[in-house]
Legacy VTK file of the C-alpha trace (Angstrom):
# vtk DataFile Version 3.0
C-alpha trace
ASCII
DATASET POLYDATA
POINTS 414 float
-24.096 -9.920 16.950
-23.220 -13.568 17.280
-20.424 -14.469 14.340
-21.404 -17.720 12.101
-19.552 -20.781 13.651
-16.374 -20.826 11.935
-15.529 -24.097 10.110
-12.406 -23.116 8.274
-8.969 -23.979 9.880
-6.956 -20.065 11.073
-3.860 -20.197 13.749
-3.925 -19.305 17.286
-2.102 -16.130 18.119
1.504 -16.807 19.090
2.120 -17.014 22.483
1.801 -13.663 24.202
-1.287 -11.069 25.321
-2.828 -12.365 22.287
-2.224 -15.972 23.205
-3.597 -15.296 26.683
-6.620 -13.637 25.444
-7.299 -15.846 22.618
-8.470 -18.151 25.841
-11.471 -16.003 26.834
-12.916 -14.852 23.453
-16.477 -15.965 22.583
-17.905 -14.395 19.140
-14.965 -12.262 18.943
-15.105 -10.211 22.371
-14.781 -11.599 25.599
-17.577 -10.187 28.797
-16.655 -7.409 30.972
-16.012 -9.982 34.008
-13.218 -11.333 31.824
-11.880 -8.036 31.265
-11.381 -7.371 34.815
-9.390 -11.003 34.937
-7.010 -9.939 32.388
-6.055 -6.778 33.997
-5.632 -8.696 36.872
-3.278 -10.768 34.946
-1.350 -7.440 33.712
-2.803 -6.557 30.269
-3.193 -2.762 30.190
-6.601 -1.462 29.327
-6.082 -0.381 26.270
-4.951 -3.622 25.078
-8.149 -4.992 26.490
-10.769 -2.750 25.880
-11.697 -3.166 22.434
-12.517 -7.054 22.994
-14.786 -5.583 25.520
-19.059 -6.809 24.286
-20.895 -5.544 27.247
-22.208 -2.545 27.443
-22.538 -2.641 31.384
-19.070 -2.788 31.848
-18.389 0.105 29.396
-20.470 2.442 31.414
-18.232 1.742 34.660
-15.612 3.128 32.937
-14.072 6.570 32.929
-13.400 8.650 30.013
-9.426 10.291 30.048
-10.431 13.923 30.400
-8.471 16.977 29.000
-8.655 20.784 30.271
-11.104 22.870 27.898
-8.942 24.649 25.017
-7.485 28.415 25.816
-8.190 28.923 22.301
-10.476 29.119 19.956
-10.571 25.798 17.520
-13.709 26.214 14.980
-14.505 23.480 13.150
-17.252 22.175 10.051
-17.890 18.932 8.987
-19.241 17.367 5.313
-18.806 13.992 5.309
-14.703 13.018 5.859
-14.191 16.623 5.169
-12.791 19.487 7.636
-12.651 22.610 8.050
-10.190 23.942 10.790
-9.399 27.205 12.057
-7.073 28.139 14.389
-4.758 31.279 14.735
-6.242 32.778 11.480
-5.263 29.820 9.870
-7.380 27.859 7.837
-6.888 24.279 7.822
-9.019 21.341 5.359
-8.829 17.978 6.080
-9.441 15.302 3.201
-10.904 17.182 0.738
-13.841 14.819 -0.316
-16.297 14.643 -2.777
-19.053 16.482 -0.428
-16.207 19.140 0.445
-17.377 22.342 -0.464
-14.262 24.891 -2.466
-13.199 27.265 -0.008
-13.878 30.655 -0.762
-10.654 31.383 -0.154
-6.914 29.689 -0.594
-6.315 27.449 2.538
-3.432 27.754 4.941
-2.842 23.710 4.394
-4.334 20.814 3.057
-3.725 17.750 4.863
-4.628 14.419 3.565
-4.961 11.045 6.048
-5.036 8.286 3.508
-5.400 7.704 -0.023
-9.085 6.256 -0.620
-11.203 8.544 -3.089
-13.649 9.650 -0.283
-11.080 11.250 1.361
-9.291 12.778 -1.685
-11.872 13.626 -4.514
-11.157 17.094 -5.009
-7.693 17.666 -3.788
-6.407 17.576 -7.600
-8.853 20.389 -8.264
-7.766 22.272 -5.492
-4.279 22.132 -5.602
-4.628 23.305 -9.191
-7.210 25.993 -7.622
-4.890 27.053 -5.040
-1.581 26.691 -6.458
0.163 28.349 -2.796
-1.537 26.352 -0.832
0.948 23.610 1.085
-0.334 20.184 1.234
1.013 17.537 3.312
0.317 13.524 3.552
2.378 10.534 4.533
5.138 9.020 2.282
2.718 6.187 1.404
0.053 8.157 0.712
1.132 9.301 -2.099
2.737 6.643 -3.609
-0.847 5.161 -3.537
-1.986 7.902 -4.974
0.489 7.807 -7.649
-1.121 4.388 -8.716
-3.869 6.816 -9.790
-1.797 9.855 -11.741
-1.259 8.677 -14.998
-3.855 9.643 -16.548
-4.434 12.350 -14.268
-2.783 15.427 -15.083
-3.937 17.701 -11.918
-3.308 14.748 -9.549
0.104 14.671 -11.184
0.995 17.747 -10.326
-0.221 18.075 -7.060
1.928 15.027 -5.810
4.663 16.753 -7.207
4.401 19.470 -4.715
3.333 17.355 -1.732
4.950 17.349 1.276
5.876 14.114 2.410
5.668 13.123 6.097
7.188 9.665 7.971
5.257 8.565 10.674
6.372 10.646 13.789
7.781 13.149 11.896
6.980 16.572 13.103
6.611 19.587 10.012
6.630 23.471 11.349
3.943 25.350 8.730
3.612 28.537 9.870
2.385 28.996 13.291
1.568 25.323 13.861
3.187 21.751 14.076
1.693 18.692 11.887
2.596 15.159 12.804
1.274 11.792 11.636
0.399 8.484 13.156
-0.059 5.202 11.896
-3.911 4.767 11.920
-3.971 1.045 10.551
-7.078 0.722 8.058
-5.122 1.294 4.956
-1.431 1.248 3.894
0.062 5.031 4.677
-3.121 6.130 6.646
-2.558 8.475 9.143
-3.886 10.051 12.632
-2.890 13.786 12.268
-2.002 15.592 15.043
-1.755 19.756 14.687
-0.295 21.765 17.471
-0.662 25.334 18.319
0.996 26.757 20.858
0.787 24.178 24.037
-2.435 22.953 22.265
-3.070 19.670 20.631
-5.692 18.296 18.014
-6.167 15.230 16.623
-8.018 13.399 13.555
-8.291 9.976 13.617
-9.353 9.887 9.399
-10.548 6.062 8.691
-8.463 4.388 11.607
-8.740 0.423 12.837
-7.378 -1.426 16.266
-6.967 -4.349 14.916
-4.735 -5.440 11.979
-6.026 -5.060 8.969
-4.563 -6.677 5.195
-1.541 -7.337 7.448
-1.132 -3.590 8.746
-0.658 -3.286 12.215
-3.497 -1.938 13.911
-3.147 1.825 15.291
-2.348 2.633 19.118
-4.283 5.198 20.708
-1.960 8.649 21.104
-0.617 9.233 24.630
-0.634 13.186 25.861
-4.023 15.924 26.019
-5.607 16.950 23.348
-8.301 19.667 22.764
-10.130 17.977 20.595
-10.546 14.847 19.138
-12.414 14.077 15.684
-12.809 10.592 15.848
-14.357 8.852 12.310
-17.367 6.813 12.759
-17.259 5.144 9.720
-17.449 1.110 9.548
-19.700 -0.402 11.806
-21.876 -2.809 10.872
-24.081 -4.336 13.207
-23.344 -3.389 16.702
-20.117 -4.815 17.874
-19.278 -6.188 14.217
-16.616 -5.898 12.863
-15.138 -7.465 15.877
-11.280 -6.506 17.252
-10.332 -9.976 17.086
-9.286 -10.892 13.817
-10.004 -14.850 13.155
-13.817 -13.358 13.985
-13.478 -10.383 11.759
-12.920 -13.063 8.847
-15.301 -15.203 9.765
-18.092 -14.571 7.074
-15.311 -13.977 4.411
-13.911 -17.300 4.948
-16.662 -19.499 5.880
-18.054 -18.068 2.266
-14.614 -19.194 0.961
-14.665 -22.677 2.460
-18.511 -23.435 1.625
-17.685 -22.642 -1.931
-14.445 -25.012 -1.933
-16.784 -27.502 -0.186
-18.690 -27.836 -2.957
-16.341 -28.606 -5.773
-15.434 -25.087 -6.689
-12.075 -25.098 -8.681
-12.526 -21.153 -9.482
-13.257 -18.769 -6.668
-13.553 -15.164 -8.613
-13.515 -12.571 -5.812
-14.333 -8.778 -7.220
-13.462 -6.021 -4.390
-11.735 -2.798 -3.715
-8.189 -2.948 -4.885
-7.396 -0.401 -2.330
-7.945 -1.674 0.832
-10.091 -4.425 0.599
-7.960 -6.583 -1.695
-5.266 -6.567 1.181
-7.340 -7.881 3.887
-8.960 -10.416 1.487
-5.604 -11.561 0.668
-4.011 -11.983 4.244
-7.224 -13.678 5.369
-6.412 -16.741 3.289
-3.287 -16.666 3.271
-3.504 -17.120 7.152
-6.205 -19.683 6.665
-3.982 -21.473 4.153
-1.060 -21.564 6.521
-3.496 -23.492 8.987
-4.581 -26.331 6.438
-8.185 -24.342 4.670
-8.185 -24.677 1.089
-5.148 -26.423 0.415
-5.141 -27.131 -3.425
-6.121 -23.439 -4.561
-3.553 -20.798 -5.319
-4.226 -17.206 -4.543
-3.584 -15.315 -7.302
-4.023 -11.371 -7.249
-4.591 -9.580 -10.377
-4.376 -5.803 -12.564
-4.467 -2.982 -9.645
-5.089 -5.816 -6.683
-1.625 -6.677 -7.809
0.016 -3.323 -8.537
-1.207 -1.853 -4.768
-0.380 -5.562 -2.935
3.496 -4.912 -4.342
3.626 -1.335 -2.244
1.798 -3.218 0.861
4.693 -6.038 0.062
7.431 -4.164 -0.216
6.537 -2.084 2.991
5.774 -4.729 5.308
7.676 -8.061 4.325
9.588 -7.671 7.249
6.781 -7.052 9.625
3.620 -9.123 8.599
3.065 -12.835 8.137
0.876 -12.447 4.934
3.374 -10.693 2.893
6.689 -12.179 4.086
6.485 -13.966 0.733
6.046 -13.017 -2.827
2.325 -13.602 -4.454
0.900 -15.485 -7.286
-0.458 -12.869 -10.016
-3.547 -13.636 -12.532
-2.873 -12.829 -15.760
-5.477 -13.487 -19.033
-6.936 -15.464 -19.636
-7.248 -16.677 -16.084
-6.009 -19.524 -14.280
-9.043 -22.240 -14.586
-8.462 -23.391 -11.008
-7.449 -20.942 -8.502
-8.933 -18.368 -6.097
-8.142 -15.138 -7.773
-8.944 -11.464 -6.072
-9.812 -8.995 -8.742
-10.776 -5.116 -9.235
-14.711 -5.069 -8.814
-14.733 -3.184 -11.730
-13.432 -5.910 -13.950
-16.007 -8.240 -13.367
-18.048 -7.466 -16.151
-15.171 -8.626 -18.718
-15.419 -11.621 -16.883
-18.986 -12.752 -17.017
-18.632 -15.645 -19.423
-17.128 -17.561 -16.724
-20.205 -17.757 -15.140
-21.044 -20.351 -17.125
-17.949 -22.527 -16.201
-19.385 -25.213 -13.858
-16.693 -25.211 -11.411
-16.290 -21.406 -11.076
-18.095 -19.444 -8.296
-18.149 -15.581 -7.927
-18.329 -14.406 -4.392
-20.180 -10.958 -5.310
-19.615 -8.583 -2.508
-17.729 -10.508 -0.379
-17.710 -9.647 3.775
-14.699 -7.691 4.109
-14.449 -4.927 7.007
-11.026 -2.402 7.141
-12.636 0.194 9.795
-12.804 0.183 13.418
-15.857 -1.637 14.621
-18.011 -0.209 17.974
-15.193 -1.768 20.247
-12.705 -0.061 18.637
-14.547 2.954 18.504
-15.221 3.087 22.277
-12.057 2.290 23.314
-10.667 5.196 21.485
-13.398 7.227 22.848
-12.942 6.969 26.057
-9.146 6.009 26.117
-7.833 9.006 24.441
-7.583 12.369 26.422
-9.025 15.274 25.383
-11.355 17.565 26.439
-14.100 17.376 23.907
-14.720 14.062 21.128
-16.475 14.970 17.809
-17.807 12.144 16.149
-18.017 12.790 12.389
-17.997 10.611 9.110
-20.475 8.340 10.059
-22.923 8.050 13.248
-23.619 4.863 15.513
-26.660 5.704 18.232
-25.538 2.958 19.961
-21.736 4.482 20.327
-23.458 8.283 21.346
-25.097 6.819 24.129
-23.082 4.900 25.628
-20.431 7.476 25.665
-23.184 10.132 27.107
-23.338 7.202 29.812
-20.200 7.165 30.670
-19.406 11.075 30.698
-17.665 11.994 27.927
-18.519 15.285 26.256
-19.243 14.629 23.009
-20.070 16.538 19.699
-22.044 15.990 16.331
-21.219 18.252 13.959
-24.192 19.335 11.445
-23.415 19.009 7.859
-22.648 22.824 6.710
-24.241 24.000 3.614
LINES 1 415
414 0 1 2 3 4 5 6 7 8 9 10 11 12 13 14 15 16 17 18 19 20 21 22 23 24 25 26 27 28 29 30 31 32 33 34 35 36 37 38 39 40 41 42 43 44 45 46 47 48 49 50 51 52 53 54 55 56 57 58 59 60 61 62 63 64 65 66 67 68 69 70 71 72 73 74 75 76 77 78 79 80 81 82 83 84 85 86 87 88 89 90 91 92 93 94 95 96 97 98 99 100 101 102 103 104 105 106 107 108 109 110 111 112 113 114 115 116 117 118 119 120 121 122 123 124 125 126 127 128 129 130 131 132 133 134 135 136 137 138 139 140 141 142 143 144 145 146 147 148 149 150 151 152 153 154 155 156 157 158 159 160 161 162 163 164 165 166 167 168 169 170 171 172 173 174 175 176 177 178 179 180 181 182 183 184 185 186 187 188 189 190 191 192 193 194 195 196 197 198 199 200 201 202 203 204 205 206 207 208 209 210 211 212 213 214 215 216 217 218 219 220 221 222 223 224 225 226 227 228 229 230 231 232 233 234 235 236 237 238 239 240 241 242 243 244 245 246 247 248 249 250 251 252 253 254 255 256 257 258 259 260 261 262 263 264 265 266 267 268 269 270 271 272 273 274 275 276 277 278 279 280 281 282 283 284 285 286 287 288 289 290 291 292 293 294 295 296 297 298 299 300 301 302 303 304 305 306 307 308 309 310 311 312 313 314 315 316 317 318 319 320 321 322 323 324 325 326 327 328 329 330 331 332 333 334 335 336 337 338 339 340 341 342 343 344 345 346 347 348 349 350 351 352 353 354 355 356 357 358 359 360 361 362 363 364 365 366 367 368 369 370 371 372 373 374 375 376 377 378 379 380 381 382 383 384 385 386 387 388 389 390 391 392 393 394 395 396 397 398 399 400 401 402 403 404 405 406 407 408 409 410 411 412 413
């Protein structure tokens, strides 16, 4: 998929890998001829690999490969949900809204990240199965706490949440539970679960690249039995592309055409949760490169209240939140590019009659990994079987068949 021709301003990566990539990029992923350059020029694979558009150099290479398991991991799919069994344990995995209730109380509930596909019914079954441990990351739940006040059940499950730092390794029983940084979404994790000298992984909604500011997630070192690797995201082949400036493109050049035109209100409705965020560091970035000078970003009602946490968490780390933000209040700010729930747009719709005010209704903004992501993952990580669940990409199964890697798609279980 070839990217629209950017025309708004964005900085060049500081110098570094990025710098020295930045040089070979075309539409956002550079050919597999380049690739070989930059390894030449000492940039590991897996730095390189998800720039990677061509599909002939993806099936030269070799997928890591992991012994088979001793024992006996039994899995089921439904949607972002999992089942997991292991040692007589029984294991669920973002309880979502196509999650069916286990007929009996879990071992654990383990939750990646805080988005409502992911965590429908874990309110109703922590209040179902009031033994049952659950476990997420620290930030997790204090998105999901954004959420609790009016929610009685979801109250009280945070309360007896076990809360995990990255890296962190928690004994339940007989197995171990660690979490990664998956990028994607503030707090979203990669869980690892060991038993015995066994290791599996799930990726939940996970992204290369950064995304809203996050870093982007590395892919795990060691072997692992299996891998469940979310397919979610993709859009149209290789899009959303690693690189970032391309990633924005359509987002920005929307933006900038708008601006072009003598808008003095840009009303953008999305996702607070996710969405907002990359939104957000997109023009901020732009702005620090000269696009759109004379409009403020404001952010406004939950945008606001979930940008705070990503603030507060990475104003040490990340360019787009280094300094405080501008936030909407009503009646809104007649000149200004303001980032709003989706939800809210509706109290909003006299302002379509302003002349100068321009809704971007659902703007292009991507926060999974795109097919370059996905591959590298896919054949970087090592394991001895991949299942591919929460979304499907024909283009990503073959390719991996290609190239060797044993790979599984789970049927959705009544």
């Amino acid at each position: 998929m070839h990217n629209p021709t950017p025309y708004f301003p964005y900085p060049r990566p500081p110098n570094g890998p990025l710098r020295q990539l930045d040089c070979y990029l075309q539409d956002g992923g550079i050919t597999g001829s380049d690739a070989e350059n930059l390894r030449q020029e000492g940039l590991p694979w897996s730095f390189i690999a998800p720039y990677v558009h061509d599909l002939e150099w993806w099936r030269q290479q070799k997928p890591a490969q992991a012994p088979q398991p001793a024992k006996n991991w039994r899995a089921q799919t439904w949607g972002a949900a999992i089942c997991l069994e292991v040692n007589g344990l029984s294991i669920w995995i973002d309880p979502g809204p196509l999650a069916p209730t286990p007929k009996a109380a879990p071992d654990l509930i383990l939750v990646t990240h805080a988005h409502h596909d992911h965590t429908a019914r874990l309110p109703a079954w922590s209040a179902l199965f009031p033994d049952t441990r659950i476990l997420m990351s620290t930030q997790t739940a204090d998105l999901l706490a954004n959420h609790a006040e009016h929610n009685y059940l979801l109250q009280a499950c945070l309360q007896r949440t076990i809360l995990l730092d990255f890296g962190e390794v928690r004994k339940i029983q007989d197995v171990e539970v660690c979490m990664l940084p998956a990028g994607h979404l503030l707090g979203a994790s990669m869980i690892e679960i060991k038993a015995g000298q066994e290791r599996v992984l799930i990726t939940g909604d996970f992204a290369l690249r950064e995304v809203g500011g996050l870093k982007g997630a590395d892919i795990p070192g060691g072997e692992y039995s299996l891998v469940f690797m979310a397919s979610s995201g993709g859009v149209s082949d290789w899009f959303p592309p690693v690189d970032v400036r391309a990633a924005r493109t359509q987002f920005l050049n929307a933006v900038a055409e708008a601006y072009s035109c003598g808008a003095q209100q840009i009303i953008v409705p999305i996702q607070s949760l996710g969405q907002a965020q990359e939104a957000y560091a997109a023009l901020v970035m732009t702005q620090r490169a000269g696009g759109v000078p004379n409009l403020v970003v404001y952010l406004k009602d939950s945008v606001a209240t979930i940008s705070d946490q990503y603030r507060r968490a990475l104003n040490t780390t990340s360019d787009p939140w280094r300094l405080p933000f501008a936030e909407a209040h009503d009646p809104l700010p007649a000149k200004g590019i303001i980032i709003m729930p989706e939800g809210n747009i509706d109290s909003i719709s006299s302002l379509n009659k302003k002349p100068k005010s321009v809704h971007l209704s659902k703007p292009a903004i991507y926060t999974h990994a795109g097919l370059g992501e996905q591959l590298a993952f896919a054949v970087g990580v090592c394991c001895a079987d991949l299942v591919i669940y929460h979304g499907y990409n024909t283009l990503l199964e073959r390719t991996l068949l290609d190239l060797g890697r044993k790979i599984i798609i789970p049927r959705m279980e009544n």
